[in-house]
C-alpha positions, -999 to 999 in steps of 0.1 A, spaced: -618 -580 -749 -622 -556 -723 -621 -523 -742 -655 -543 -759 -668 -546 -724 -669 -509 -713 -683 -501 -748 -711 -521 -745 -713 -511 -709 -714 -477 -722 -746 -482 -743 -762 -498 -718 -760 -475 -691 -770 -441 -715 -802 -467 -728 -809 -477 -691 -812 -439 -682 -839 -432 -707 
C-alpha cells in the first residue's frame, strides 16, 4: 500500500514539473 503511494507520487511529481 504504501510502496504504491510513493510510486504514484513519483509520477506525479516528474509530470507536474513539465
Amino acid at each position: 500500500m504504501g510502496r504504491k503511494k510513493i510510486q504514484i507520487q513519483r509520477i506525479t511529481d516528474e509530470r507536474n514539473r513539465q
